[in-house]
C-alpha positions in Angstrom: 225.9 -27.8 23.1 227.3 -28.1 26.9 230.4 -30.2 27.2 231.1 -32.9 29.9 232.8 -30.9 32.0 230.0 -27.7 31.9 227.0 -30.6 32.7 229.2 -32.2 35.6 230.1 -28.5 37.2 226.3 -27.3 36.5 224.7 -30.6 38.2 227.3 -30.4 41.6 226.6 -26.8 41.4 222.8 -27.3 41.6 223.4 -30.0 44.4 224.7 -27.2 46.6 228.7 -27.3 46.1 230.3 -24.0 46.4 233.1 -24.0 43.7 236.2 -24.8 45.7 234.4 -28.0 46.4 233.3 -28.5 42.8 237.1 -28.0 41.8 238.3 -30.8 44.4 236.1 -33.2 43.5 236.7 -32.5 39.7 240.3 -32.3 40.4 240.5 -29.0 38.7 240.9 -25.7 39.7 238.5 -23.1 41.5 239.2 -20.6 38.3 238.5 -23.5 35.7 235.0 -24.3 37.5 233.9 -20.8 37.1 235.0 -21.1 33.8 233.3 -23.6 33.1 230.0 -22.8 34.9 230.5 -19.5 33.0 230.0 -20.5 29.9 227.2 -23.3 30.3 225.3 -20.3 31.7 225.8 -18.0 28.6 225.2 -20.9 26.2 221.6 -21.9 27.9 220.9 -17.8 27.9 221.8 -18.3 24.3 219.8 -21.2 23.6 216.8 -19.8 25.5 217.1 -16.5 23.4 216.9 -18.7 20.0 214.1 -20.3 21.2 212.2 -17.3 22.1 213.2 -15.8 18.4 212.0 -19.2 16.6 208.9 -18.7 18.5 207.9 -15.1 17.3 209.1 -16.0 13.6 206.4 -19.1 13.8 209.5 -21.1 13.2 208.8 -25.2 13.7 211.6 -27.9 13.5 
């Protein structure tokens, strides 16, 4: 599950906002947004990969 903070970096992120403006506007720093965009990346990737493994198992909620 993202947090707040992961959806509001990813959705300025896909708006076009380089980090340094993501961290000003969030108030937070440059090394916190890639943080942060860091690991909504590697928890889609993960959720994607689950996804793809209930698929082949024939798995259905």
């Amino acid at each position: 599950m993202l947090t707040e903070k992961e959806i509001q970096v990813l959705k300025l992120r896909a708006e076009g906002l380089i980090q340094i403006q993501v961290s000003k506007k969030l108030k937070i720093s440059q090394a916190a947004v890639s943080h942060f965009e860091k690991n909504a990346l590697r928890k889609i990737k993960e959720a994607e990969e689950t996804l793809q493994t209930a698929k082949k198992l024939k798995i259905k909620k």
